[in-house]
RODO-2510 file (C-alpha; in nm, 4 decimals, decimal comma):
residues 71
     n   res          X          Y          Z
     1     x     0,0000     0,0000     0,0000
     2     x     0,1960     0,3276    -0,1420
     3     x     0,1726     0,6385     0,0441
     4     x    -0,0879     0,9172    -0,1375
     5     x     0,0327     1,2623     0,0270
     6     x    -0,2679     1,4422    -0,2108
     7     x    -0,5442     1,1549    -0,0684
     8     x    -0,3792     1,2056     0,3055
     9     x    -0,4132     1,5944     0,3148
    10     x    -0,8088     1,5821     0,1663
    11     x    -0,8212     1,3045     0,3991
    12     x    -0,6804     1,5321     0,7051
    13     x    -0,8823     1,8100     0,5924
    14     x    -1,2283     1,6076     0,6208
    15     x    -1,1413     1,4833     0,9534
    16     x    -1,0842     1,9289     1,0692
    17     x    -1,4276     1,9765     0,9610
    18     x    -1,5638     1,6468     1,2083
    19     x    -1,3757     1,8071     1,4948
    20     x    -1,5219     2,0600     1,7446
    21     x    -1,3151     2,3238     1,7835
    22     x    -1,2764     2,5562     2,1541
    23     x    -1,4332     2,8399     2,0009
    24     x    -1,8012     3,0162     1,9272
    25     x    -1,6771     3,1807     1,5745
    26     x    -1,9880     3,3456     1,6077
    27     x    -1,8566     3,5394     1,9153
    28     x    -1,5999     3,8342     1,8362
    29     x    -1,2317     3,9272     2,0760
    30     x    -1,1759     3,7321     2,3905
    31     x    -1,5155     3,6333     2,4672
    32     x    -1,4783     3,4081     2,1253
    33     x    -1,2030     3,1616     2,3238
    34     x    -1,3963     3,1771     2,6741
    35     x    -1,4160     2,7737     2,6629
    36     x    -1,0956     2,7632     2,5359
    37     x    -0,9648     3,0332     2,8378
    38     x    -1,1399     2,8644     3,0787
    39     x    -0,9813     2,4973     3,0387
    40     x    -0,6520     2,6264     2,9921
    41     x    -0,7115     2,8048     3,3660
    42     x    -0,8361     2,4274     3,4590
    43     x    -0,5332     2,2568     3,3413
    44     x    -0,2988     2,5107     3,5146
    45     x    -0,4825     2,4669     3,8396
    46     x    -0,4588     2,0866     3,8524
    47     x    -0,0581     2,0552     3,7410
    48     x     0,0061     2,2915     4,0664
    49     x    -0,2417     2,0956     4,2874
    50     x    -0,0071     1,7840     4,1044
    51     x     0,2785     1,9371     4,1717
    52     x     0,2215     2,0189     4,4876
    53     x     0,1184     1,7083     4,5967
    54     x     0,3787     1,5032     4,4260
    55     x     0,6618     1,7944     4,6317
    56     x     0,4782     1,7179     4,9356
    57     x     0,4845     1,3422     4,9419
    58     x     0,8570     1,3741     4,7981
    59     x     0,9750     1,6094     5,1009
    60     x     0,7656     1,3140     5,3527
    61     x     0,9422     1,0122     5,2028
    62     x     1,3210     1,1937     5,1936
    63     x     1,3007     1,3435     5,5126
    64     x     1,1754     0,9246     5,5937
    65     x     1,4909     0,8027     5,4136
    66     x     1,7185     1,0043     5,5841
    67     x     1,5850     0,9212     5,9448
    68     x     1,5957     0,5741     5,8696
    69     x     1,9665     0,6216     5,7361
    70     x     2,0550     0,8229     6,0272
    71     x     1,9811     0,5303     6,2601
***
């Protein structure tokens, strides 16, 4: 089966106009990426509430290693 670059890129294309995009392009400025705004303030939230978590637990089970390595 030979690769087709001209059937892959109409093939891409139809698959852009399936997806759902962040957007309203009905909307005009900022207010037109709202959804798209508002999950990127999600995401940020939850990888510092990760990383904090993950620091937390990490500071627990070094300052654990080192008392049981000081004994």
């Amino acid at each position: 089966m030979a690769f087709h670059p001209g059937k892959f890129a109409q093939e891409v294309k139809t698959e852009l106009h399936k997806a759902t995009w962040p957007w309203d392009p009905r909307e005009k400025g900022v207010k037109r990426y709202k959804e798209l705004i508002d999950s990127t303030i999600v995401v940020l939230i939850a990888m510092t509430l990760l990383g904090g978590f993950v620091a937390v637990w990490d500071l627990v089970f070094m300052n654990l290693m080192d008392l049981i390595n000081g004994l």
